[in-house]
N, C-alpha and C positions, 0 to 999 in steps of 0.2 A: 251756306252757313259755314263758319270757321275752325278750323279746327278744333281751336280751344271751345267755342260752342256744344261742338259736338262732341267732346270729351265728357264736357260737365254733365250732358243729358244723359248719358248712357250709365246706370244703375248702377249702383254700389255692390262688389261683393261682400257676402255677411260675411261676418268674421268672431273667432269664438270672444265671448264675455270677457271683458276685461275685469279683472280684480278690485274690488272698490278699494280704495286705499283713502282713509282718513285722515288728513293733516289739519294739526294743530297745533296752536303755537309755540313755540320755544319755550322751556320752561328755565330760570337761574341752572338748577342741577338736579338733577335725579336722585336721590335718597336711597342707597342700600337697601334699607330696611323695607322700600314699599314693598307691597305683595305683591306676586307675578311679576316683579322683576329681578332677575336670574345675572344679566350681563346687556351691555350696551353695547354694537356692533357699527362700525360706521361704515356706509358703502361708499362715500365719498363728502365730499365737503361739506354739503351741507345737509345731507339727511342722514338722521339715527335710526337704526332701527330695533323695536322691542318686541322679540320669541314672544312668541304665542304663550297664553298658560297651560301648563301640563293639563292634558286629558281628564285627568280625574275633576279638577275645576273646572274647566270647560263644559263637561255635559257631555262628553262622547267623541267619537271620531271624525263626525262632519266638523264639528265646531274647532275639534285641532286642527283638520285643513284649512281655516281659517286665513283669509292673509293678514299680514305682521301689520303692526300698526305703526305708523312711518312718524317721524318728526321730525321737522325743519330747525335744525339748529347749527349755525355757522361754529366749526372746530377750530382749534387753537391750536398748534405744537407747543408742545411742553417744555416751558421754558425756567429752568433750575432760580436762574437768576430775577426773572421777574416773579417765580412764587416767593423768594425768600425778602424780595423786597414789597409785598404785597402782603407779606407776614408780618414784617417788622414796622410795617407802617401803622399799625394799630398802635403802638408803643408810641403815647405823647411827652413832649419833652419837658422836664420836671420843673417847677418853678423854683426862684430863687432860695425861697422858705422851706419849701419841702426837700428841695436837695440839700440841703444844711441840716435838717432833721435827719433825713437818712444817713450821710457821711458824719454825722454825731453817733448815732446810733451802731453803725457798723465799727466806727473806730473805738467804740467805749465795751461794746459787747458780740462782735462779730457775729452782729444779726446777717443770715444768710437771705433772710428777703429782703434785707436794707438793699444788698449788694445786690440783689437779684433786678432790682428794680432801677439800680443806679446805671447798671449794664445793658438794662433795656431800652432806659430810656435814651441814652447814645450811639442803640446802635446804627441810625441813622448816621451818626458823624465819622462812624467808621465808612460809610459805604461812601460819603464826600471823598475822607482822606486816599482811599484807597481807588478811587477814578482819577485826583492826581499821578497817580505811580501807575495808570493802565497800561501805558506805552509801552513799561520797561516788564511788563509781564504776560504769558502767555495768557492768562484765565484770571480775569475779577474775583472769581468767588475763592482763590486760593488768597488773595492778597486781604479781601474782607475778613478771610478766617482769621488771619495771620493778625490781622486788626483788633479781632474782639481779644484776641490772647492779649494783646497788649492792652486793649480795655480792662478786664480783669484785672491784668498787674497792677493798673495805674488805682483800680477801687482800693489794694490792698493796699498799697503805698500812700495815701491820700490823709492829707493829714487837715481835717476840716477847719482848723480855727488856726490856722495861715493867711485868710483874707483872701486868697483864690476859689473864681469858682470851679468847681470838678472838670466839664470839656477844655477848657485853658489849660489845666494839669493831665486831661488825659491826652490832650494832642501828642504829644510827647513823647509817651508810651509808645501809642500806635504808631505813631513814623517812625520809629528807632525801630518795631518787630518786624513790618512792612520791609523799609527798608534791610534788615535781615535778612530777611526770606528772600528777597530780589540779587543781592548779591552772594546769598549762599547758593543758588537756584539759578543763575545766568545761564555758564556754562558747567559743565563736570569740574572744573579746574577755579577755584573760586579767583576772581579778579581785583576785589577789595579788601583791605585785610586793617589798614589802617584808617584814621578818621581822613585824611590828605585824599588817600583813596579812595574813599568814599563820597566825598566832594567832587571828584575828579568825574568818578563816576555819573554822576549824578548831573554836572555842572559843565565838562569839559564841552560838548556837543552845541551846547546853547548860546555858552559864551563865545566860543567860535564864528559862530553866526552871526551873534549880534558885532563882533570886530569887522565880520566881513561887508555887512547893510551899512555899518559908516566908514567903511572904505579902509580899514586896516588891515593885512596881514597878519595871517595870526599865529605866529613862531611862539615856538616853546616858550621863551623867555617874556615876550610878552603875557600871553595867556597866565604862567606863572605867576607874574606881577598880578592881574587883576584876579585869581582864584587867591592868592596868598599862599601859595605852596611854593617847592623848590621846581627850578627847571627839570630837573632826570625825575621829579616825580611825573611832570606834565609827560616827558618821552617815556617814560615807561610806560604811563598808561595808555597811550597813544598807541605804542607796538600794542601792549594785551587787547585793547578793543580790535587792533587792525588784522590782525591775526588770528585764524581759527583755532581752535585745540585740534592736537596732532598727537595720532598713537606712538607709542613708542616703538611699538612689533609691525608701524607701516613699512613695504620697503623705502629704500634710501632714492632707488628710479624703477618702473617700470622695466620689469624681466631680473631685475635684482633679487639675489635672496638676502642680501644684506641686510638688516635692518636699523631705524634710531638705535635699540638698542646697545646694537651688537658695537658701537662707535662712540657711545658716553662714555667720560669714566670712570672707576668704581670710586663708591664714597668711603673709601679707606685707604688704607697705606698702599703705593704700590710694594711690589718685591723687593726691590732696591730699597727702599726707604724702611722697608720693613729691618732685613738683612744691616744696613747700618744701624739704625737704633740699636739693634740687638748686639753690635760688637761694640758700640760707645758705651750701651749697659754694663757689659762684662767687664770695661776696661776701668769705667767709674768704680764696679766692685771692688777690680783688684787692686787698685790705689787705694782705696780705702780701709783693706787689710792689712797693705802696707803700712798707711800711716797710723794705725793702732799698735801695731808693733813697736814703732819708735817715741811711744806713751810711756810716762809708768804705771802704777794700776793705778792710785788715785785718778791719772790722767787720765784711765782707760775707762773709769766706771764713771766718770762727769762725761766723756766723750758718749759713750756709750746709752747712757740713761737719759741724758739732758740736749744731748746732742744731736744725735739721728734715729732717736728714740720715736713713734707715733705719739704715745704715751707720756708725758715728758715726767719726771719725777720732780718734786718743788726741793727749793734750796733747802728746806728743815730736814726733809729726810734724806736726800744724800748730806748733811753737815751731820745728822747722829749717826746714820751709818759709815760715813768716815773719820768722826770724830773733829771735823772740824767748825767752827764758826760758819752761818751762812753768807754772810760777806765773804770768807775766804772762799767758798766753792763758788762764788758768783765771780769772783778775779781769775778763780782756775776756769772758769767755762769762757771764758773772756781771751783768755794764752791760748787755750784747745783750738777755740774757732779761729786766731789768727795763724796759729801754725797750719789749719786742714786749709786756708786761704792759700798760704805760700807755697804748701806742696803742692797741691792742685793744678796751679797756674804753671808750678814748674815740671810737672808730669805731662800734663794735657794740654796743657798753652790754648789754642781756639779751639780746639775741641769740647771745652766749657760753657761755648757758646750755643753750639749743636744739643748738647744736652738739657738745655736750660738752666744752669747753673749760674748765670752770671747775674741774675737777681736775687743769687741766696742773702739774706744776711749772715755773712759768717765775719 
């Protein structure tokens, strides 16, 4: 006889009772509220298991040693994004009639369930828009938010008896917040700022591609031409994508303690530039006391009031206060500024230039 023959004949060791364990079938979900159920405990993928019921139900302490009663129900990981689209799918999409009802109604009396229902029902078109723009963002469900705000906007702004329907006007909305939140949110250092750049953003990567599959080279100046922007906007945008953000406080090499910052320059005057301003200032002062001097006072109080005044005084009131016609103080304020012209030029010569005076009208 064979091994295995004589394996199989030789008696079974008894072995202690196994535990009856009840399976039954998967139920949708378990309900909080049933009775004797406390908490759902998963031992692994596909069995639940449900605590006994406390002792005092049960009938005593045999009945709590009881074994658990088991159910076979394959688990899920929980996933943010497919509950919020398993939500919103309830939300049907409104018909012609009834969306013109609502966007009447909210525009005439800013009914909040008009809007409420206007928002619901597109929130579906926010989750399309917002799978276009997935690439350029880490997480979907930030770009969806970002979407219903503009949703929102576009209810309040919506002007129903335009002849558009509401999704056509809200498209709009939601790309422009989307789009926001993508380029405020790239890098720390935001990269687009105007519409050119936004474009660039958006468009530069693509159209490169598409130049390169029919055989062009795709230089600044071209791509330019077919985006419609300038060439140094193409090259700018081209360094900000190509280039990462960089600290200022990194060093300048390895073992350096130098750093970006300590090598920029400051966003003001240097010394020098300071130190001159301040002695073209004094020097502008002191010509300017001089040529008061060689006024007489009527010439001194038109110079004065009218002249380098913040303030200016109007020709009625210097002409009662010096008792002259305002024609005639507007011919004196006319001699004052060609004399401060001639002296100036003849004091300071280029130095008029460095002060910004050569665009006064005098």
């Amino acid at each position: 006889m064979s091994k295995r023959a004589r394996k199989i004949k030789q008696p079974r060791k008894s072995a202690a009772p196994t535990p009856v364990v009840e399976v039954v079938p998967a139920e949708p979900e378990i309900s909080p509220e049933e009775p004797g159920v406390d908490e759902v405990v998963a031992l692994d993928d596909s069995v639940e298991v449900l605590p006994p019921e406390p002792e005092e139900q049960a009938g005593g302490a045999d009945d709590a040693a009881a074994p658990a009663v088991t159910r076979a129900k394959g688990l899920v990981p929980f996933d943010a994004l497919s509950a919020y689209l398993s939500e919103i799918s309830q939300y049907a999409p409104l018909s012609r009639e009834r969306e013109k009802e609502l966007a009447v109604r909210y525009h005439k009396s800013r009914d909040r369930q008009a809007a409420y229902e206007l928002v619901t029902s597109n929130l579906l078109l926010v989750v399309k828009i917002a799978r276009d723009y997935e690439r350029a963002a880490r997480n979907l469900l930030d770009l969806i938010q970002e979407g219903n705000i503009g949703l929102m906007e576009a209810v309040k702004n919506f002007d129903p008896y335009r002849g558009v329907r509401f999704p056509s006007y809200a498209i709009w909305w939601i790309k422009a917040y989307i789009i926001r939140f993508i380029l405020a949110n790239w890098r720390m250092v935001k990269i687009g700022t105007t519409q050119a750049q936004r474009k660039l953003f958006f468009n530069l990567k693509k159209e490169r591609e598409k130049l390169e599959r029919d055989g062009f080279y795709p230089t600044p100046k071209l791509l330019a031409e077919k985006l419609d922007v300038r060439e140094s906007d193409v090259v700018e945008m081209e360094q900000r994508l190509g280039g990462a953000d960089m600290s200022i406080d990194a060093p300048i090499q390895a073992g350096s303690d130098a750093s970006l910052a300590s090598v920029l320059p400051a966003a003001g005057l240097s010394v020098e530039e300071a130190v001159s301003r301040k002695q073209l200032s004094d020097l502008l002062q002191q010509s300017l006391d001089e040529f008061t001097s060689t006024l007489n006072p009527k010439e001194q109080t038109i110079f004065k009031e009218r002249v380098i005044s913040d303030e200016k005084a109007t020709l009625h009131q210097l002409a009662d206060k010096l008792g002259l016609s305002p024609e005639r103080v507007r011919q004196l304020e006319n001699r004052v500024k060609e004399k401060l012209k001639s002296f100036l030029y003849e004091r300071l010569g280029s130095a008029i230039e460095n002060l910004g005076l050569e665009g006064l009208d005098l």
